[in-house]
Each structure stands twice: as structure tokens, then as C-alpha cells.
C-alpha positions in Angstrom: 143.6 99.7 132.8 146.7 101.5 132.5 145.1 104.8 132.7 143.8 103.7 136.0 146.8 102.7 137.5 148.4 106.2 136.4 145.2 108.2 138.2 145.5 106.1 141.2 148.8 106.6 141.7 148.1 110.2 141.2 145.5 110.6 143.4 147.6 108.1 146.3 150.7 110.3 145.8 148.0 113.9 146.3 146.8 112.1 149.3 150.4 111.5 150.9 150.6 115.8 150.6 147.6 116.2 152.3 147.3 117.1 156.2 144.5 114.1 156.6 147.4 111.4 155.2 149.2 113.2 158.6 146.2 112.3 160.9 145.4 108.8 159.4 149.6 107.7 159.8 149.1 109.0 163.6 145.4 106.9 163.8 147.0 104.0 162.3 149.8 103.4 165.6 148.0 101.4 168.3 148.9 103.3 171.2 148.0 101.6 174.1 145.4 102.9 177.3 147.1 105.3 179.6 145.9 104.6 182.7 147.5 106.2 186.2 148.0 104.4 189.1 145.9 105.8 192.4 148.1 106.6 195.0 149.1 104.1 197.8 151.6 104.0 200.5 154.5 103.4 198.0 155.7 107.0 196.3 156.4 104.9 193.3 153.1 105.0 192.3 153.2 109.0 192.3 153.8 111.5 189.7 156.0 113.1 191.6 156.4 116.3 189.4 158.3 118.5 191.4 161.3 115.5 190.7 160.3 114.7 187.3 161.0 118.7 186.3 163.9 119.6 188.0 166.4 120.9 186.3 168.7 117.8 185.8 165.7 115.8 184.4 165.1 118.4 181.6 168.7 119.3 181.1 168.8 119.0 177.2 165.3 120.4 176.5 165.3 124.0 174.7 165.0 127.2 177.1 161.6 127.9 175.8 160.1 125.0 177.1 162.4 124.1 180.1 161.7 127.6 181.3 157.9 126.6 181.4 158.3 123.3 182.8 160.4 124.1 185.6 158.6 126.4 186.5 155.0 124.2 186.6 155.3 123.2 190.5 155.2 125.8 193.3 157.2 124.7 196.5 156.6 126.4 199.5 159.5 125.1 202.6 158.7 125.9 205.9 159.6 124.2 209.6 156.7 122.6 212.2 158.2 121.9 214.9 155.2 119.7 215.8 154.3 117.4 213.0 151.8 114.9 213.4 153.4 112.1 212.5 150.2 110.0 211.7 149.8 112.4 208.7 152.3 110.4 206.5 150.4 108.4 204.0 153.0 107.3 201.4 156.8 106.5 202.1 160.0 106.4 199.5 161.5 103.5 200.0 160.8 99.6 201.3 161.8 96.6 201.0 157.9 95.3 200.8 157.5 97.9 197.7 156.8 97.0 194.3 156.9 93.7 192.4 159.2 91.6 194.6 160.4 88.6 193.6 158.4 86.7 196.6 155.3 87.4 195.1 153.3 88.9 198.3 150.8 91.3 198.8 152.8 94.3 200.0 153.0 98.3 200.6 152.4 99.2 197.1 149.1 97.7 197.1 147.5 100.0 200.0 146.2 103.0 199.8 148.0 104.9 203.0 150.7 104.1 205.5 147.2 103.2 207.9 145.7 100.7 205.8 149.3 99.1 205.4 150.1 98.8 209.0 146.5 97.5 209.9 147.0 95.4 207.6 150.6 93.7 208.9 150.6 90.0 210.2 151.4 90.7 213.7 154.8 89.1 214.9 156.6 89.1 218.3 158.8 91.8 217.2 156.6 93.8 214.9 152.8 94.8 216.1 151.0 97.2 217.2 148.9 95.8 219.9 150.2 97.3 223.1 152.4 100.4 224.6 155.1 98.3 224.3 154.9 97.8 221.1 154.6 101.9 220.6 157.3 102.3 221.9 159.6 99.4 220.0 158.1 100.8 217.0 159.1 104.6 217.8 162.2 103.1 219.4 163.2 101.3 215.6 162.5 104.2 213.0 163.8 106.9 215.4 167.0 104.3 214.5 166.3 103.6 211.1 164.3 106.0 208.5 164.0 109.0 210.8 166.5 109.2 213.3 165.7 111.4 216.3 169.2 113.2 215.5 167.7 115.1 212.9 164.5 117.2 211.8 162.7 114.8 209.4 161.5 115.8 205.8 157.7 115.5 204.2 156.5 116.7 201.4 152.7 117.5 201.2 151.3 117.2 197.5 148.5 119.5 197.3 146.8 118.4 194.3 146.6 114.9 195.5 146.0 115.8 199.2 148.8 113.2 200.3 151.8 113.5 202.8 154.6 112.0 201.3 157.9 111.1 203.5 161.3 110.0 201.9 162.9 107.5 204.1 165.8 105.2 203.9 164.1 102.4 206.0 162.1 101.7 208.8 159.2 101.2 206.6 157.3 98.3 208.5 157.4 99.7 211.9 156.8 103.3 210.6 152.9 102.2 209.3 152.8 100.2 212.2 153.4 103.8 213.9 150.4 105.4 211.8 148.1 102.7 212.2 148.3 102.8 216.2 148.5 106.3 216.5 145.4 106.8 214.9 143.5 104.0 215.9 144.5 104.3 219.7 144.6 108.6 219.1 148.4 108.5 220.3 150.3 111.3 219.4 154.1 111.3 218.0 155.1 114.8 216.4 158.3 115.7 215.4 160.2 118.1 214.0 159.9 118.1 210.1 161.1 120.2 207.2 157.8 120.6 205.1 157.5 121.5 201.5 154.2 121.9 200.4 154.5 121.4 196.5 151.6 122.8 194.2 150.9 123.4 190.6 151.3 127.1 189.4 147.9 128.1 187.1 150.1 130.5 185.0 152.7 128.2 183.8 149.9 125.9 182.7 148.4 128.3 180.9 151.3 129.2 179.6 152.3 125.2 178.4 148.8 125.0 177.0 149.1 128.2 174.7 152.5 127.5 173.3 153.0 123.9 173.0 151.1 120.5 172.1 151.7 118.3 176.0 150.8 114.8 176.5 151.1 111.6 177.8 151.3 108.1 176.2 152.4 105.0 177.0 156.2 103.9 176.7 156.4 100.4 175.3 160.0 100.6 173.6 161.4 97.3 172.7 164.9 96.3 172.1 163.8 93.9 169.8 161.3 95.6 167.6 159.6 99.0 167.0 157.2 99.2 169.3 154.2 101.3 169.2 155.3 103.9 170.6 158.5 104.3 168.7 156.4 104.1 165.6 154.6 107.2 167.1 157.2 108.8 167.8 158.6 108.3 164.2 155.0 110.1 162.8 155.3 112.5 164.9 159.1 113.9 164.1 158.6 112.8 160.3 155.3 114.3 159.2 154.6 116.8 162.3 157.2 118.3 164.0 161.1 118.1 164.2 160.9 120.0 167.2 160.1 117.4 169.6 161.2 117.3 173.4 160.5 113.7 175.4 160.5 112.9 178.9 160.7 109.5 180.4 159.5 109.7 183.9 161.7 108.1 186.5 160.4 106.5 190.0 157.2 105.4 188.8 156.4 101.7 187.9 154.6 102.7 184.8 156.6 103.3 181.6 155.4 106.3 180.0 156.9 108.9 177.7 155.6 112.9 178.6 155.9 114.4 174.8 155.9 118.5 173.9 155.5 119.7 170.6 156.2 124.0 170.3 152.8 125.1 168.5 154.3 127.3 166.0 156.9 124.0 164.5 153.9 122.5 163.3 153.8 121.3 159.6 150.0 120.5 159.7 147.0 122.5 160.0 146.9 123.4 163.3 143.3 123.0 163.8 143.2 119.6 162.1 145.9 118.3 165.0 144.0 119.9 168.1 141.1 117.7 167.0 143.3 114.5 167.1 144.9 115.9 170.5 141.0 115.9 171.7 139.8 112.7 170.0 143.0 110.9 171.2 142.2 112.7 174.9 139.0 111.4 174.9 139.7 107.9 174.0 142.3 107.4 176.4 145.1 107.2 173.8 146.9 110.0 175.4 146.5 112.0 178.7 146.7 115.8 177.6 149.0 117.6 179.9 147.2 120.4 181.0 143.8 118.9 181.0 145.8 116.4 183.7 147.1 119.4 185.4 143.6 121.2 185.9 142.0 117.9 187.6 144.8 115.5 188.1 142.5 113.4 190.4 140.4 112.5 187.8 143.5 110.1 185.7 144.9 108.8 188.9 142.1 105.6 188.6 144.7 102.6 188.0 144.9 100.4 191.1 148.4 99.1 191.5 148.6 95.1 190.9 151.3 92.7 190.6 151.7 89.0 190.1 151.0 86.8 193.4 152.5 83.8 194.6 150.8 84.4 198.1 147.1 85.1 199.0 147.8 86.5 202.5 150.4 89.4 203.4 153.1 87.4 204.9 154.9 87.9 208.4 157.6 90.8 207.2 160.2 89.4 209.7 160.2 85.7 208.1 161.2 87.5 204.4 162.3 91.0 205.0 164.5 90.3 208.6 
């Protein structure tokens, strides 16, 4: 008995060395589904990546890596002096965005600016049934959101095919806006600022050859260690020291964006890249450039939140 206490510990404390005792601590954290919401009319839904890599974001990160990652989205600026207005199809800010306290059907849960505004419980002093109510609507976000004093700015994200317009208000009567000038084929241009932001093939390439890039679910606790702090613990202990994190900002989902350099690895290389696939394919993680070659493909999650009403309520008896 004795001598098969001594050889299991043996054989236990040989296993602990071995690069399969690496893979088996990383199976063993239950890291939840990563699922991506599908775009709708609220930005906050977006992986905005041209934001979520500037420079301030990534301002502790080594060079090697920030040089990469800064570098991932191409932004072309140009001026159209006649942009269709009806384009827009997701807006920054609104007070009908995300999970408000009132519990309604809102912005967050439409696909497009269009399907919002169609949507709207018509009111005296928000519709879109008649010219008058054009121009009141044109009238209100040339006052609020995109005043007429100024050139306004979109963004157009090539990789999702979506217009995206920060605003500061005006949110309401803007989809009201879309939703008549395409249904009645009304046209309102104006003068925008357009950046066209797309991802550059060579700096993926790049991120894929030289480091390990993925997503997973954030679910820190205060309270406890979470999952993903668990993860996190494997991976610095056992894996790499060399470890850079990003939290992305602006988007309802918590989520940690994690890149390992290739050459800091402590395992065998080819051992991990299987995990990195096997994780991939169960959904565990999201590899980065995988994500980056078909982003379309992740962005399946529709955006849901707890409901208090069944019908989108009037906007000027809550928001007004």
C-alpha cells in the first residue's frame, strides 16, 4: 500500500510537468458561450474597433503588439456634400437605448434606424404621417443631434455594411426621419464628414503569425473568482507571463479580448493551437482573426432585455 501511495504521487507530480496537465487546467474553467450581438440601431451593440484600438485604449500594451493592433482598422475621411440621410442605420446615443429602468421595448432592439421609426407609437408631436410632420422632424434634429450649423459626421463600417452616426440627441425624430424618407422616397442630404473604416488584411496576418488572439467572456466578480479570472490565472501561471488584455468599452456585453506573443509560450506550441481550435469550435472563445476574416458570421446574438411592457410605449409620455 505504501509503495502505491509513493508511485502515485510520483506519477501525479510527472503529470503536473507535463504540457497535457497545461491543457487539462485550461479545459477544466467553464468559460461561458461567446455569443455577439447582431447589429441594431443602438452602436452599443457594435464592435466598434476603430475605438476599441486607438491608442488611449491600448496605452500600456507592449510596442510589439500595440504597433499591430493599431494598426488593424483602415480609415479613409472624406467630405459628401450630399449625404443621403436615410442611409444612417445605427445612432450613438438615446435615451430609448439599452436596458432602461422602464422596462420597454426600445432602439436597441431594432435592427436599423427604419425599423425603429416604423415602429414608434405615433404621438401629436412625434410621427411621421404627413409633410408636416417631415418637416417638425427635420426642424427638431437640425436643433438637437445634427444641427444645420455644422457638417454632420458618419462613420460607414465596411465589414458590417452599416452607417453609423454619433449624435448627442435627437434620436426619436431622427428614425422617424429614415423611416419617412424611405417609405415616402423623400430626400434630406446633408453635408457629412465620412470615414469609411475597414480592416487591413496585412495586419491580420500579421496578429495571426505572431500572437495567440481571442475572445471570451468577462464574468469578473467582486465577490468571488469568476471563471474567467480563473482563466486568466492558467493562462499567466502555466502559459504565458506575457499576457496583454483588453476590456472593450461601449458594448453591453462584458468580454475580455486576450493576446498571448507566440514565441512567450511555455507549452508545446502545437499542443496549444489545438486547444485555440477546439475552444474556437466550441464556442468557448472567438479567435481573433478567424473573427476578423468573416466577422458577420459571430455577430448572431439578438439583443434582449428584461420587459415590463409588451408594446413600445409613446416616447413623449417617458422620454419628454
Amino acid at each position: 500500500m505504501l509503495i502505491k501511495k509513493i508511485t502515485d504521487s510520483i506519477i501525479a507530480f510527472i503529470y503536473k510537468t507535463t504540457d497535457n496537465y497545461v491543457i487539462d487546467q485550461l479545459n477544466d474553467v467553464n468559460l461561458g458561450k461567446v455569443e455577439l450581438y447582431k447589429p441594431t440601431a443602438d452602436s452599443n451593440t457594435i464592435l466598434r474597433w476603430d475605438e476599441l484600438f486607438k491608442n488611449y485604449m491600448v496605452r500600456g500594451f507592449p510596442t510589439e503588439i500595440k504597433d499591430i493592433i493599431t494598426n488593424l482598422c483602415r480609415i479613409e475621411k472624406t467630405i459628401d456634400y450630399f449625404f443621403d440621410f436615410n442611409k444612417i442605420q445605427s445612432l450613438t446615443a438615446s435615451k430609448s437605448f439599452g436596458g432602461i429602468p422602464d422596462g420597454a421595448i426600445n432602439g436597441s432592439w431594432f435592427y436599423d434606424l427604419y425599423s425603429w421609426g416604423r415602429a414608434m407609437y405615433p404621438d401629436e408631436r412625434m410621427k411621421a404621417e404627413n409633410e408636416d410632420d417631415w418637416k417638425r422632424n427635420i426642424a427638431h434634429i437640425e436643433s438637437e443631434g445634427f444641427r444645420k450649423c455644422r457638417p454632420i459626421n458618419v462613420i460607414y463600417y465596411e465589414w458590417l455594411n452599416r452607417f453609423v452616426a454619433p449624435n448627442t440627441g435627437g434620436s426619436h425624430h431622427a428614425a422617424l426621419v429614415v423611416y419617412q424618407s424611405i417609405r415616402d422616397k423623400i430626400k434630406y442630404t446633408r453635408e457629412t464628414i465620412l470615414e469609411k473604416v475597414s480592416l487591413n488584411s496585412y495586419y491580420i496576418r500579421m496578429l495571426d503569425n505572431e500572437y495567440y488572439s481571442f475572445i471570451i467572456n468577462n464574468d469578473s466578480n467582486p465577490k468571488s473568482l469568476s471563471e474567467s479570472d480563473k482563466f486568466i490565472n492558467v493562462i499567466t501561471e502555466l502559459i504565458s507571463t506575457h499576457i496583454s488584455i483588453l476590456k472593450p468599452v461601449h458594448y453591453y456585453q462584458n468580454l475580455m479580448i486576450i493576446f498571448i506573443p507566440k514565441e512567450s509560450l511555455k507549452i508545446d506550441s502545437e499542443l496549444f493551437n489545438n486547444w485555440i481550435n477546439k475552444a474556437h469550435d466550441q464556442k468557448k472563445i472567438i479567435n481573433l482573426p478567424n473573427y476578423f476574416r468573416l466577422p458577420n458570421e459571430y455577430h448572431t446574438k439578438p439583443y434582449l432585455h428584461e420587459l415590463r411592457y409588451l408594446k413600445m410605449p409613446n416616447p413623449n409620455s417617458i422620454f419628454q
